[in-house]
N, C-alpha and C positions, 0 to 999 in steps of 0.2 A: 858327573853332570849329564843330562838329557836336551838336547836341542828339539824347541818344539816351532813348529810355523802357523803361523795368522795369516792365513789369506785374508784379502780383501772382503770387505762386510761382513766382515767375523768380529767375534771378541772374544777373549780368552780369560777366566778367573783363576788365578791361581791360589788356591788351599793349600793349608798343612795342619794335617793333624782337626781339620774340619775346621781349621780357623782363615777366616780371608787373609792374606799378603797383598795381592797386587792385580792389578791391570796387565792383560797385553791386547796390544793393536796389532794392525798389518805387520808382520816381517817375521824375523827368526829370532827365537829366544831361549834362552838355555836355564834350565831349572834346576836346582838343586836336590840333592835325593832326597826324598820325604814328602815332596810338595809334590801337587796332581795339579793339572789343568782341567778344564771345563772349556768348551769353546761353545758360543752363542751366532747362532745366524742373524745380522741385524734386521729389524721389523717386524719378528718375529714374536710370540710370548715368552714371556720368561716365566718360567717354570718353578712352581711353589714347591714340589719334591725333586729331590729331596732340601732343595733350599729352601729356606725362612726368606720370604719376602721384608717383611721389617727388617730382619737382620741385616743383607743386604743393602736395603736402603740407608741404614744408619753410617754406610758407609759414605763419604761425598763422594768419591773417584765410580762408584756403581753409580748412585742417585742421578751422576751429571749424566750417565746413559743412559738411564730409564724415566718413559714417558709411561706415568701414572695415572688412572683414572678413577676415581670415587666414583661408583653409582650405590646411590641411595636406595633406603627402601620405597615403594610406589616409585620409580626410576626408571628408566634405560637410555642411554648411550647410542647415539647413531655415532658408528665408525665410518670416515672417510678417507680417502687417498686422493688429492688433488684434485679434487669436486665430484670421487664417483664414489658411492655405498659399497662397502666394506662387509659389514654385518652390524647384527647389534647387539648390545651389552644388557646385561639384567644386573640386579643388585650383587654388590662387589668390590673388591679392589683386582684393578687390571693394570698390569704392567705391559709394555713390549720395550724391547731394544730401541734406542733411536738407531738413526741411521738413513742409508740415501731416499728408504719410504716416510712422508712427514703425514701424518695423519691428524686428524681435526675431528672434534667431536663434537659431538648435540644430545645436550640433553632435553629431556621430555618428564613433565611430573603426570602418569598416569594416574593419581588417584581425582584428577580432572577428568571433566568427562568432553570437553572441547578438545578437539587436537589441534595444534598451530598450522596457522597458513604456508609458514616456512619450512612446512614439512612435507616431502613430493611424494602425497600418497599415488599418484597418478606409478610412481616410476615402483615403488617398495610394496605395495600391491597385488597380489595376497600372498606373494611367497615369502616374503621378509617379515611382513608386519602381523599375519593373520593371526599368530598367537596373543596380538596386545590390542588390536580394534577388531568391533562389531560391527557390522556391514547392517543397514537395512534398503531396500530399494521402493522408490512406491515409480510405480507406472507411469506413463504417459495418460493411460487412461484413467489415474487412480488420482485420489488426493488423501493425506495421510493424517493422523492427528499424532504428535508426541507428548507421551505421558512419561516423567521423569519421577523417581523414585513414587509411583502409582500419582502424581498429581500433576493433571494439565499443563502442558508448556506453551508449542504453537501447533499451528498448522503445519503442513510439509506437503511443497508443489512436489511436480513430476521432478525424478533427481536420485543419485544414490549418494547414500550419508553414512558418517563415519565417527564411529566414538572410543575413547578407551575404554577397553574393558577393565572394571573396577568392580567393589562392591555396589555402585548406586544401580538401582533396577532402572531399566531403558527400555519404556515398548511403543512399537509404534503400528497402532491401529490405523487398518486401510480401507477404503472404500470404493467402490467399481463408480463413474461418474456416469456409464453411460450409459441410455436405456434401459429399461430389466423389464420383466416379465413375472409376473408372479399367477401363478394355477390354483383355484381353488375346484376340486374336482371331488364328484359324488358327492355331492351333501345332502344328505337327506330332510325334506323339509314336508310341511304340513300347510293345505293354501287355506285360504279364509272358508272355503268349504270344505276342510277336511277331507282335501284328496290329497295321499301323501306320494311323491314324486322324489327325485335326485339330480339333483341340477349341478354344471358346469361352469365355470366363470373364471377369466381370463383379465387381466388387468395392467397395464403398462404404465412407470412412474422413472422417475429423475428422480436420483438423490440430489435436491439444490444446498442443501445447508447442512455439511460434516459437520458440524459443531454440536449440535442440535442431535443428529442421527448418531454419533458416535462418543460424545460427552453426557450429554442429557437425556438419553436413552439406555436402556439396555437390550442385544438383539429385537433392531427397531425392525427387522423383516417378521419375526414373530410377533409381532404387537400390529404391523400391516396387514398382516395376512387375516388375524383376530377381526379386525376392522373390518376388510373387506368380508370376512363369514358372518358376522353379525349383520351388518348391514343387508343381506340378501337374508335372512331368516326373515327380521324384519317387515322388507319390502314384499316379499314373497305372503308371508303371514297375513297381511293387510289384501288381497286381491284373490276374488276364486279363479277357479282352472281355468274358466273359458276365459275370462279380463288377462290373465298373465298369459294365455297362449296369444291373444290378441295381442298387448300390449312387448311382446318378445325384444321389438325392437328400442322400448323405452327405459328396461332393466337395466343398461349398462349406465347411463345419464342420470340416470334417478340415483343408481350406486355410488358412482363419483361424484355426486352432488352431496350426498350424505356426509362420505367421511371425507370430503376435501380438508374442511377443516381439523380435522384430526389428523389427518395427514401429514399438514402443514407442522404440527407439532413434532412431527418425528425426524422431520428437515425431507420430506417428499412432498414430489410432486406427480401426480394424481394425471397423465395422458388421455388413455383412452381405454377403453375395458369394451368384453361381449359376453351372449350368454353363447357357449358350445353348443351345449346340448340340455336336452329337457327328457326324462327320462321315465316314465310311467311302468307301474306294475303290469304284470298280464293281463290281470280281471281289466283294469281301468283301460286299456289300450285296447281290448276284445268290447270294450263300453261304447267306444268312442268310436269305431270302427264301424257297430253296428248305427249308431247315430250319424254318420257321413254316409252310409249306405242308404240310410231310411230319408236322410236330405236330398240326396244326387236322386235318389229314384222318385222323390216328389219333382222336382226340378223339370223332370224326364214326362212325367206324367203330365206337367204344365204346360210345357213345350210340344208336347203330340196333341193336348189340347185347342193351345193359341195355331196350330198346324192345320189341323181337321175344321176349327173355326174360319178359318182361310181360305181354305179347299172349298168348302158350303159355302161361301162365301161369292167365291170366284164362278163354281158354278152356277149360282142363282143369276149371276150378274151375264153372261153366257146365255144363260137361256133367256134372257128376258131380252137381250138384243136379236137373237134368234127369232124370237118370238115377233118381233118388228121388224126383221129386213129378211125378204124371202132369200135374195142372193146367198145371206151368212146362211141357212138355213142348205140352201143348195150344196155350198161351200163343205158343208160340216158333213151333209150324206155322204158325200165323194172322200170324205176323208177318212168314214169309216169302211167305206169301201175298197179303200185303198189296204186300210188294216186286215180286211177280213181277207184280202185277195192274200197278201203276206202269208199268211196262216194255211189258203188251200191248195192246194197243186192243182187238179183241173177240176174246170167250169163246164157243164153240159146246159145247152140251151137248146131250144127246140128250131123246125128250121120254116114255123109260119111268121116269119118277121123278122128282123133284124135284132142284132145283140141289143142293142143301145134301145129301140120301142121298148122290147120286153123288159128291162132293169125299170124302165122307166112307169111304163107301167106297174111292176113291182112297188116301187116307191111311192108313187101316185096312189095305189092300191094301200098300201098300210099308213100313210098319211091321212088317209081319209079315215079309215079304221080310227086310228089313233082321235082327230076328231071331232 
């Protein structure tokens, strides 16, 4: 005979000839030749090779030690240990030892696409669970729409959401809520005078209504964008060069006027828009160049005109009180004298008379001349 020992949280099977005998627990035991022991760590799995798990349990003296677990197909098993995760079980039959670890399980039927409230995705998250739920997140700034097997469900606020993974398709379309911008740039157009040019346009909307943009639409930004190009072909179309270079700043108002309501169909809202740029060929731009040139130089022409009209003017007005008041008359000699003296360096005078007789006489002299 062989003396075999069970430590504590052990268990021991004893075989013969590959057929089960007996149990042993904690202590020392002595076996007969022929028979093997096996000894089992309690809590542990019990191990399908080389044993037959049925076989085994056919026994009651095993069966009262082993805690079994059915999981199903579309299935899994949350293992626990006195309320903390363990791991988790996929479809199968799972044994462990009983013993001093008591574990408690949860099942889950994944071929749902809800997962239960009583399940701490917060804590199993994504290292546990990632292989059996779907994450999707929609933004703070976003608002989402869920399509379940391709066909409308709800909406979905700001929030991350969680689903089994299964065969049902799960997609979740999202949408920016917050101002956008959209450019429609170079477009070539023709004005109501067949001058052809390339214009700019810039445009700002709200998505108000997901439902609408993202259900009853298909890529509602390409279908806005269409909107806003057509609508300046249009507007553009209807007014010659000079009306649309004049009217520059009524192009954006006239455009959001247009497609507001078509807009409105695609769940946008329609802000504010401008034109960038307006863009003309060489010829047409060397056109129009020479035509500001040949304006600004009449303008110029007008103005040295209404100038010189002024000047005749002012002098006629001058002479004619001149002409009436000897003083102003006196006044004006002395001031061209004053001019002329600026201009000469020196005066020679002769020496029968004083400075002042002789100018004066000079003056006296060609005033009478004059006459």
């Amino acid at each position: 005979m062989k003396m075999v020992r069970v430590l504590a949280r052990q268990v021991g099977l004893v075989f013969k000839h590959d057929a089960f005998k007996r149990v042993l627990l904690e202590g020392k035991h002595w076996i007969w030749p022929g028979e093997t022991v096996s000894v089992f760590v309690q809590g542990t799995p019990v191990p399908s090779v080389p044993y037959d798990l049925s076989v085994l349990l056919e026994q009651p003296e095993i069966a009262a030690l082993i805690d079994v677990v059915e999981v199903k197909d579309n299935e899994i098993a949350l293992q626990y240990e006195r309320g903390l995760f363990q791991t988790v079980l996929t479809k199968g039959r799972w044994a462990y030892w009983k013993g001093v670890k008591q574990f408690e399980y949860m099942k889950a039927d994944i071929s749902q696409l809800d997962i239960p409230v009583n399940i701490d995705l917060v804590t199993l998250m994504p290292q546990h669970l990632s292989a059996f739920v779907r994450t999707h997140t929609v933004e703070a700034h976003e608002k989402g729409v869920l399509f379940i097997d391709w066909n409308f469900s709800r909406l979905l606020s700001a929030g991350t959401y969680y689903w089994w993974k299964n065969n049902t398709p799960v997609h979740v379309a999202k949408v920016d809520t917050r101002q956008q911008q959209m450019e429609v740039s170079g477009q070539e157009m023709l004005t109501k005078d067949k001058a052809s040019l390339r214009l700019s346009f810039f445009a700002q909307y709200l998505i108000v209504d997901v439902v609408k943009a993202l259900v009853e639409n298909r890529e509602y930004e390409k279908q806005l964008y269409v909107l806003v190009q057509l609508a300046l072909r249009e507007y553009v179309g209807g007014l010659t060069l000079d009306e649309l270079l004049d009217k520059k700043s009524e192009v954006a108002p006239s455009i959001l006027q247009l497609i507001a309501e078509k807009a409105d169909r695609l769940g946008a809202e329609l802000r504010t828009g401008g034109v960038r740029d307006i863009i003309l060929p060489g010829d047409m731009r060397d056109i129009l160049n020479q035509v500001l040139m040949a304006e600004k130089k009449a303008q110029a022409n007008s103005i040295m005109r209404r100038e010189e009209t002024a000047s005749t003017r002012s002098l006629l007005n001058t002479a004619k009180l001149m002409e009436d008041n000897e003083m102003l008359w006196k006044l004006k000699e002395m001031e061209y004298v004053e001019k002329i003296a600026d201009k000469i360096q020196t005066i020679s005078v002769s020496s029968d008379g004083s400075m002042v007789d002789q100018l004066k006489q000079l003056f006296v002299r060609g005033r009478t001349r004059n006459s």
